[in-house]
C-alpha positions in Angstrom: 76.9 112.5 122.4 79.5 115.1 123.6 83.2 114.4 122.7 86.2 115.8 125.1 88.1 117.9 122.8 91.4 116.0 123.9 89.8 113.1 121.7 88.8 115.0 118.8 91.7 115.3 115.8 93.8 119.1 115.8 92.6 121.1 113.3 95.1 121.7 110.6 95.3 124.6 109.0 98.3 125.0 106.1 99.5 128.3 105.6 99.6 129.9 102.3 102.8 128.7 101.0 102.0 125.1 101.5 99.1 125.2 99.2 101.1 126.8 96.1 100.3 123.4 94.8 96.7 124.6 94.7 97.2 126.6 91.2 98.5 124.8 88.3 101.5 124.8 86.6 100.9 123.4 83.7 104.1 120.9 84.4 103.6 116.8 84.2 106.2 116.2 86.8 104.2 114.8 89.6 102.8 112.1 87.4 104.9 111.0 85.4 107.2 110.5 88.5 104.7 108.6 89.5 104.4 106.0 86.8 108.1 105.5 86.2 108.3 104.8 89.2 105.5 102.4 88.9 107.7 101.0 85.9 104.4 101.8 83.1 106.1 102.4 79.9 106.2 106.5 79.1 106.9 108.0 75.5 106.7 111.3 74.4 105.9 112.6 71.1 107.7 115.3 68.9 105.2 117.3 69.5 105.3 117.4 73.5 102.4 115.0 74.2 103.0 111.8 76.7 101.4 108.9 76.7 101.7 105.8 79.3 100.7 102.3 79.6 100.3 100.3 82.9 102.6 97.0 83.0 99.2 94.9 82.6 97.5 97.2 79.1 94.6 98.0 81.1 95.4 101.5 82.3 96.1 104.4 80.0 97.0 108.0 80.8 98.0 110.9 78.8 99.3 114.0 78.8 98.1 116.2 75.7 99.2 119.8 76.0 99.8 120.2 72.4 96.6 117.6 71.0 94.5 119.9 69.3 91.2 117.8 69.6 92.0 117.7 73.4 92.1 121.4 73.9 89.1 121.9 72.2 87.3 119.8 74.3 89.1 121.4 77.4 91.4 118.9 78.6 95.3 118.2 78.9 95.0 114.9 81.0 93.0 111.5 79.8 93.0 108.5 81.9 91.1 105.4 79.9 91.0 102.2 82.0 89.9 98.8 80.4 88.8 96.8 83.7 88.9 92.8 83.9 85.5 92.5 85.0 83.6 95.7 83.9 82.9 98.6 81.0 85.5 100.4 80.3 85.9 103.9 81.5 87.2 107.5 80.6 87.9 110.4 83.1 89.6 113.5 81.5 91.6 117.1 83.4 91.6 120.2 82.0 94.1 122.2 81.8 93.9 124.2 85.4 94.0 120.7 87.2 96.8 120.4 88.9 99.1 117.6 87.8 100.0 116.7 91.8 95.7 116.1 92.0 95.8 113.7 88.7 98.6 112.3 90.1 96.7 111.5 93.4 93.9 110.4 92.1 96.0 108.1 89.6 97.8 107.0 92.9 94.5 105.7 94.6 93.2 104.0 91.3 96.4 101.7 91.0 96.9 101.4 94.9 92.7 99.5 94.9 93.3 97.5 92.0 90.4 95.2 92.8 87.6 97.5 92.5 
């Protein structure tokens, strides 16, 4: 099957600048904007760490840039999530994750509640 290139989507290509996102920047911005936003309940620690609950309990996600036992196991970001229906789950970020991809992939998990 042969499409006419009219029908087919325009390839997009970025240019360098617009994917400065790509590299981290070690900054929790992008998600925490995110979950204010979505009204969780944020607090930070003394020692810089954040920590945030979903309205509902079942949804945690932290940020741990100074949690010892998380850098040593390579990760800044920890999402836990305590489903209705299911076994609970874990998926963890290291450090040279950008926050703006945790907070995307946060973003789909809340916006398909039901799976």
């Amino acid at each position: 099957m042969n499409a006419s290139s009219t029908l087919l989507p325009a390839v997009v290509r970025p240019t360098v600048e617009e994917r400065a996102w790509l590299s981290s920047d070690h900054c929790a911005g992008p998600v925490l904007e995110l979950l204010g936003a979505l009204g969780w309940a944020i607090v930070d620690t003394p020692e810089a760490n954040v920590h945030c609950t979903s309205p509902d309990g079942r949804v945690y996600v932290g940020w741990l840039p100074e949690d010892t036992t998380a850098w040593k196991r390579g990760i800044v970001w920890q999402v836990r999530v305590i489903p209705a229906d299911a076994e609970p789950w874990v998926q963890e970020f290291g450090p040279y994750t950008p926050s703006e991809a945790v907070a995307g992939f946060i973003a789909t998990l809340v916006a398909t509640p039901s799976r």
